[in-house]
N, C-alpha and C positions, 0 to 999 in steps of 0.2 A: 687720852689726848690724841687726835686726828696728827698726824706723819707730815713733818712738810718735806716736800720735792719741788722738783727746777723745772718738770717736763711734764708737759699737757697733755702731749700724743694729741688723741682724737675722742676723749674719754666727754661722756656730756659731765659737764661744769653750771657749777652757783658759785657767784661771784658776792662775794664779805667786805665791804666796804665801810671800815670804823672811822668816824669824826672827835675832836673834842672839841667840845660845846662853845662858842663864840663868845666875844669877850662881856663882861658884867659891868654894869655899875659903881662907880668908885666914890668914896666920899661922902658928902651929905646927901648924892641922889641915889646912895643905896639903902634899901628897904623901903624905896619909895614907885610902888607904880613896877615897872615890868624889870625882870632881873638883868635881861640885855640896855646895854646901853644903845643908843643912835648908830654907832660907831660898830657895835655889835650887831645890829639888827643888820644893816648896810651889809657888812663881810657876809655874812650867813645868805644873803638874798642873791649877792650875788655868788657865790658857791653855787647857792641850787640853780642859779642857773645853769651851773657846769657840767653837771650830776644828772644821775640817773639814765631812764624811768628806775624805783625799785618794786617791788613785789610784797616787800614789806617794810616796815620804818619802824623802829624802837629807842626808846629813850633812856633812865635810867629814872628815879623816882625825884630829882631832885631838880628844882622847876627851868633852871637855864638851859639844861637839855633840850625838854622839852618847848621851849621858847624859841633855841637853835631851829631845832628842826620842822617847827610851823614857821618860821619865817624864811628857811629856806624854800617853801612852798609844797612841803609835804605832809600830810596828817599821819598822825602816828596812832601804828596798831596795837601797840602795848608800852608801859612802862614796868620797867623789873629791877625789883626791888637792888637785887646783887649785882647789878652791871654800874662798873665802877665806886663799889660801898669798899670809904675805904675806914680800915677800924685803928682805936688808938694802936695796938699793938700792929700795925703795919708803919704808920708813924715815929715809933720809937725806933724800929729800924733802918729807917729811910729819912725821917727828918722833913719838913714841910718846906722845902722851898730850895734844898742841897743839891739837887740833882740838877740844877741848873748851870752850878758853879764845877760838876765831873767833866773831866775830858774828853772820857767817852762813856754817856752814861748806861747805854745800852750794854756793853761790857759788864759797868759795873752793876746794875741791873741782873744783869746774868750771875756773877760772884753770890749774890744775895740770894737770890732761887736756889743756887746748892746748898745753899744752910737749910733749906725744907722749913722754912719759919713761916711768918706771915706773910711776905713777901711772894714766895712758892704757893702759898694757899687762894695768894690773891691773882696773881698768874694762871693758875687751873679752874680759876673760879670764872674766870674770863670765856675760856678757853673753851669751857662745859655749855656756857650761854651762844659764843658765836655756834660751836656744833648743833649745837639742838634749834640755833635760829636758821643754819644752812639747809640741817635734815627736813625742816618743815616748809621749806621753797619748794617750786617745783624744779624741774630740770632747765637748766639754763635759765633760772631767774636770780635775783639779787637781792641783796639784804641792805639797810643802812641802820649803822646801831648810830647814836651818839650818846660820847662817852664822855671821862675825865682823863684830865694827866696824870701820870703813873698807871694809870689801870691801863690804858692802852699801851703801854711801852712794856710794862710788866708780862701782859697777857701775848703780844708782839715776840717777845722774848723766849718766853716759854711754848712756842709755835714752831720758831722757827732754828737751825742748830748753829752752833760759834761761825763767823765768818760774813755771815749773810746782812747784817745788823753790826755789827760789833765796834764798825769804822764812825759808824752816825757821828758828829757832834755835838748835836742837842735833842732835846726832847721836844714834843710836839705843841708846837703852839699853839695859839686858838685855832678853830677849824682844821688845823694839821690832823694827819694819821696815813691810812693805808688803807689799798685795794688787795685782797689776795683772790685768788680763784680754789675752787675746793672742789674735788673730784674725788671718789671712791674712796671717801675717808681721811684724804688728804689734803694738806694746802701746797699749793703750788701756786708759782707765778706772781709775784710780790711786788707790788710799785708801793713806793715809798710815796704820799703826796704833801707835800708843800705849797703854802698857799700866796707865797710872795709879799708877803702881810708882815711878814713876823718884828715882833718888836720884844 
């Protein structure tokens, strides 16, 4: 796992910009026609317009990612398979919709990683995808993954040490997530972003 730190110094840096995928479909107009709704497409458009240039774009294999991130006006250079797969055995831990309802769930997020279970497997799994998407940028280029919930707070978690995250009190909402910066195997420099949106 890459080190995270507070200080930049003068070190050249790639900048890791993770998203979750903008909102879907509800009701009878889902599985009909494109995973994002109106309502979806609209946030994601404007985002990109916020964002960037990146160097490279990734999705995960499951299509409202990838939906995200063409309508926020970027093409995407790979889909992978393990960014944000989440398995029943991470569910039985975590519970599909609980984390909403934690005080602080990045805390409690963290409690769960010590037990080395699913939760810890899916945190490293994260963690091994942004490294090896930071290592293949060039110097002072930038990366944009788009993810899911839980796998971005999970892999967030396991990045970065108690303190830094721990206060948060919710998890990310559509388009929510984070900018970190990465230099000589580390992450440093962490904005937290919020998209004003949340519901």
């Amino acid at each position: 796992m890459g080190k995270a730190k507070g200080d930049s110094s003068k070190r050249s840096m790639r900048i890791l910009e993770v998203r979750r995928h903008s909102y879907t479909k509800k009701g009878a107009d889902r599985g009909h026609g494109s995973h994002l709704s109106r309502e979806g497409v609209a946030l994601a458009r404007r985002l990109g317009a916020e964002i960037g240039p990146f160097d490279r774009v990734v999705t995960s294999m499951i299509p409202r990612t990838l939906e995200t991130a063409l309508a926020m006006g970027f093409a995407v250079d790979e889909s992978i398979a393990d960014l944000g797969q989440l398995t029943e055995g991470f569910w039985t831990e975590v519970g599909r919709h609980e984390h909403w309802s934690w005080p602080q769930p990045f805390a409690h997020y963290r409690t769960l990683i010590a037990t080395g279970q699913q939760v810890a497997a899916l945190g490293q799994t994260q963690v091994d995808i942004w490294i090896r998407l930071l290592e293949m940028t060039p110097p002072n280029g930038a990366v944009l993954a788009i993810s899911h919930g839980h796998a971005i707070e999970v892999g967030l978690v396991t990045c970065f040490p108690a303190g830094q995250l721990d206060k948060l009190d919710r998890p990310f909402s559509h388009c929510e997530g984070f900018r970190v910066h990465y230099a000589d195997g580390e992450f440093i420099k962490l904005e937290i972003q919020r998209n004003g949106d949340y519901k």
